[in-house]
C-alpha positions in Angstrom: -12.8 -12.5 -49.9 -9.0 -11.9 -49.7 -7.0 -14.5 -48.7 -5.7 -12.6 -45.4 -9.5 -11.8 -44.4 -10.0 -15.7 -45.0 -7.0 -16.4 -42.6 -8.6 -14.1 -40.2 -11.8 -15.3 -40.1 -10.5 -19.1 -39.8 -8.3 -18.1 -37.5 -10.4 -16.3 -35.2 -13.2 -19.3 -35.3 -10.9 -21.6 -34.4 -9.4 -19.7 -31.7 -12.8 -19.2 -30.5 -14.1 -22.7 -30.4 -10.2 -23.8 -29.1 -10.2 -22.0 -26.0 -13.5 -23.1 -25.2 -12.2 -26.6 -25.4 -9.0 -25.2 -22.8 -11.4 -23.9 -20.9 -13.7 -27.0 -20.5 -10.4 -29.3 -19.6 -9.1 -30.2 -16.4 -6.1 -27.7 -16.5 -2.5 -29.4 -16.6 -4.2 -32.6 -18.7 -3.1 -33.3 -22.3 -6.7 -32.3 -23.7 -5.8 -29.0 -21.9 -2.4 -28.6 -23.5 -3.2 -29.8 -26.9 -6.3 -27.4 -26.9 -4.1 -24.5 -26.1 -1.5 -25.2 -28.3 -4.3 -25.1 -31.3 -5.4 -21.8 -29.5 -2.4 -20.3 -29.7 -2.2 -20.9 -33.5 -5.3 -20.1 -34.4 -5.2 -16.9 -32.4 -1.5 -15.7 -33.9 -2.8 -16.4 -37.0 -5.9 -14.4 -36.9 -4.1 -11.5 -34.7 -1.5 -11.5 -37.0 -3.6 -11.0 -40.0 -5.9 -8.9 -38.9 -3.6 -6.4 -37.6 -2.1 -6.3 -41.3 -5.0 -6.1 -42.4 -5.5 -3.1 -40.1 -2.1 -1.6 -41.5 -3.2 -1.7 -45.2 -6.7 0.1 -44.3 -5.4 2.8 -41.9 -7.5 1.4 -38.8 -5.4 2.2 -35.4 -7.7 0.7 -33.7 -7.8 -2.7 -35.0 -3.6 -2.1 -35.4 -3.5 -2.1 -31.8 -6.3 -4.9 -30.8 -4.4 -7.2 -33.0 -0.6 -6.3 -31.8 -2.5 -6.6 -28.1 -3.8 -10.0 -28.5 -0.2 -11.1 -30.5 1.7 -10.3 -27.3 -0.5 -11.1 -24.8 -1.5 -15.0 -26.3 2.5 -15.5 -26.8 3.4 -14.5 -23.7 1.0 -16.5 -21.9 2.0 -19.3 -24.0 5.3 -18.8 -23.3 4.7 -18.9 -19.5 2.6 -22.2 -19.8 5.9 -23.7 -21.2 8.4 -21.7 -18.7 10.5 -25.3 -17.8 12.7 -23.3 -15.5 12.8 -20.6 -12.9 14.6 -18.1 -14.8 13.9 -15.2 -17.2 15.0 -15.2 -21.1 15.5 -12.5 -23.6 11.8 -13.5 -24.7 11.2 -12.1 -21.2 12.8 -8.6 -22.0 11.0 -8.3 -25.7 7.5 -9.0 -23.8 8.2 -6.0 -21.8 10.0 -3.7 -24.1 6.7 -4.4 -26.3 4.1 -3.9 -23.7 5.7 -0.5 -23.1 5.9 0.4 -26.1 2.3 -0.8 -27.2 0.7 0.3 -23.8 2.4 4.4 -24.3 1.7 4.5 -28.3 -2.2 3.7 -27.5 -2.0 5.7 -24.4 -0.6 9.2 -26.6 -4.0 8.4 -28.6 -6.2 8.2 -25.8 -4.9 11.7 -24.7 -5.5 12.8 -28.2 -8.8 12.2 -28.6 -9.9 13.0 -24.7 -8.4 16.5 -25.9 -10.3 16.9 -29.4 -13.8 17.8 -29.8 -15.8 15.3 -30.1 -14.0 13.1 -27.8 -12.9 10.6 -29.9 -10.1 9.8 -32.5 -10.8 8.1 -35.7 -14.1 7.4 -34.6 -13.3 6.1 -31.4 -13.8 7.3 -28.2 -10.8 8.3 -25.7 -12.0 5.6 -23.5 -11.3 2.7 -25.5 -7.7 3.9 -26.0 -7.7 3.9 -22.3 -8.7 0.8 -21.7 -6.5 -1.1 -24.4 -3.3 0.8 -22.8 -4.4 -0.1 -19.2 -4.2 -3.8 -19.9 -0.7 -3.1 -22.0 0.5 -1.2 -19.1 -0.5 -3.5 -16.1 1.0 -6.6 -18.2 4.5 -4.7 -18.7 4.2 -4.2 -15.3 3.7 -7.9 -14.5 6.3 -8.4 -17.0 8.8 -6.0 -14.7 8.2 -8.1 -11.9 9.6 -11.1 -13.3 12.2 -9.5 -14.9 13.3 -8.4 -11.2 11.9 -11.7 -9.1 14.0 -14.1 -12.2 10.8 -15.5 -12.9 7.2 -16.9 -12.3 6.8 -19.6 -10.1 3.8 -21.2 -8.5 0.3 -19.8 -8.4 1.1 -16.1 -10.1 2.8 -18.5 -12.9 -0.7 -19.9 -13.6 -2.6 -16.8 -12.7 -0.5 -14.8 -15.0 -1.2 -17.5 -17.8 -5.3 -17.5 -17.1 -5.3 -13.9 -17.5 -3.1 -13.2 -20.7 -5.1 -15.9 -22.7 -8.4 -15.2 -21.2 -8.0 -11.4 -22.1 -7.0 -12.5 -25.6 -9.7 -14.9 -25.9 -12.0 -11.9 -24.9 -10.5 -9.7 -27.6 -11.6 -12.4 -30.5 -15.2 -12.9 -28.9 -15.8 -9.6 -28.5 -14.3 -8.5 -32.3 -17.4 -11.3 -33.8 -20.0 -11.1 -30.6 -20.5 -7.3 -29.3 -18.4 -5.7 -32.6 -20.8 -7.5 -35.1 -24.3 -8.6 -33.4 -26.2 -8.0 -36.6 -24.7 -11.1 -38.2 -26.6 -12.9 -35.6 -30.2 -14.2 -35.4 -32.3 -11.2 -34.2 -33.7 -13.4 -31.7 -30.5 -14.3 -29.8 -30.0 -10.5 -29.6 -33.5 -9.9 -28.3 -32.3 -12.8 -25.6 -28.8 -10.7 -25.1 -27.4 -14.5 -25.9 -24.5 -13.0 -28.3 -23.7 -10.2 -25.7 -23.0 -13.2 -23.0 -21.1 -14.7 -25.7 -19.0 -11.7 -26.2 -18.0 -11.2 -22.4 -18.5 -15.0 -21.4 -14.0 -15.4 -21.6 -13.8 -12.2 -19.0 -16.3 -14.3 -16.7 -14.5 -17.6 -16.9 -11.3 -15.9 -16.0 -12.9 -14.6 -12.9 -14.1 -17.9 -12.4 -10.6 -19.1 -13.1 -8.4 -17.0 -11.1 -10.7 -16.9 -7.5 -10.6 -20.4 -8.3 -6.6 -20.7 -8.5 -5.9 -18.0 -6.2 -8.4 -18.7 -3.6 -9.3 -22.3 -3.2 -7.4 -25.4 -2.7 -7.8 -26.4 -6.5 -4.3 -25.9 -7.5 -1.7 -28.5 -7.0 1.9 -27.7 -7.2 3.5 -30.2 -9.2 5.9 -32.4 -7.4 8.5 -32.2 -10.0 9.1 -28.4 -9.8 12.0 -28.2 -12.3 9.0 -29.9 -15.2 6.5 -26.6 -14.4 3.6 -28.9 -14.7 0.1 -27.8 -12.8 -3.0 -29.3 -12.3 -6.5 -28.1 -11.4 -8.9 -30.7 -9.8 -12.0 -30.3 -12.1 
C-alpha cells in the first residue's frame, strides 16, 4: 500500500466516522465544532490524496470527485467560521473554482452524451452531469454572496449543512455504493451498505427542513461572534 492510498483510506474513515459525530451533536456546541474541525481534516486529507492519486492514474473521474469535495468541505468550513458579515478574497477563489470545476466536468458530460456508447472513460454522461450540477448551483450560491456581501442567518447555516453533507456523501458513497463487495454479503442482501452510502444525503434533508422550516434555529444574540445553535 502506498503511502498516499494509506492517507486516503485514513483519511476518508475518519472523515466518515467524524461527521457522524457532527451530525449526532447539538449544532453550535463544542462537541459539534470540534467534530467538524476533525472532519474537515480528515476529509482534505483524503480528497486531497485521492484526487492525486487520480492524477498519477489518469482517472477524470475520481480528479473531479476529489477537487469537488476539496472545495465544497472548505468552503463550508469557511462559512461555519465566517466571524463577520462581509465577503473575502477566499470568497472570490470559491467561485472562480466552482466555475471552473462545474464547466470542465460539464464539457465532459457533453462529450460522452455525444459518443457512442454514451459514456466517457467508462462513465456515463449522467454522472458528469450530476457532478457539474452541484459545482454549478454552489458557484451560484457562491455569486450571491459575492453580490449580497455575505451570508447571514439561516442561508449561513443552510449553506454550511449542504456543502458538508454533500461532501460527506461523496466519501460514503466512494467506500458504500462504489465498493459493496468489501462488505458482508449479508448486509448487501439487507441493502444495509446502500443506506449507508446515501444515509449523509438523508440527514441533510433532515437538516435543512429542520433549519429552514421549524423553530429549531436560534439566532445568536451576539451577531458580530456568527455563533448558531440548534435545539436537539
Amino acid at each position: 500500500m502506498s503511502p498516499l492510498l494509506a492517507l486516503h483510506i485514513s483519511g476518508g474513515t475518519v472523515g466518515l466516522l467524524s461527521g457522524a459525530a457532527a451530525m449526532s451533536f447539538r449544532k453550535g456546541s463544542p462537541g459539534h465544532g470540534l467534530a467538524g474541525n476533525v472532519f474537515f481534516v480528515s476529509m482534505m486529507t483524503m480528497a486531497g490524496c485521492g484526487a492525486l492519486m487520480a492524477v498519477l492514474k489518469h482517472q477524470t473521474t475520481n480528479i473531479f470527485g476529489g477537487l469537488l469535495t476539496l472545495y465544497l468541505v472548505a468552503t463550508a468550513w469557511a462559512t461555519a467560521r465566517r466571524r463577520q458579515e462581509a465577503t473575502r478574497i477566499y470568497d472570490w477563489a470559491g467561485f472562480l473554482a466552482a466555475v471552473a470545476i462545474g464547466a470542465t466536468i460539464l464539457t465532459f458530460g457533453f462529450a460522452a452524451a455525444g459518443s457512442p456508447g454514451g459514456a466517457k472513460d467508462g462513465v456515463p454522461a449522467v454522472m458528469y452531469f450530476v457532478l457539474s450540477s452541484v459545482a454549478l448551483l454552489s458557484a451560484a450560491g457562491d455569486l450571491r454572496v459575492l453580490l449580497r456581501g455575505g451570508v447571514f442567518g439561516r442561508q449561513r447555516i443552510v449553506r454550511h449543512l449542504w456543502r458538508m453533507c454533500f461532501g460527506l456523501f461523496i466519501a460514503s458513497g466512494s467506500i458504500f455504493l462504489a465498493r459493496p463487495h468489501l462488505f458482508p454479503e449479508i448486509l448487501r442482501r439487507m441493502h444495509v451498505i446502500f443506506l449507508l452510502g446515501i444515509l449523509p444525503l438523508l440527514l441533510m434533508i433532515f437538516w435543512l427542513v429542520r433549519v429552514r422550516f421549524t423553530k429549531a434555529f436560534r439566532p445568536s444574540p451576539l451577531p458580530p461572534a456568527g455563533v448558531y445553535s440548534v435545539r436537539a
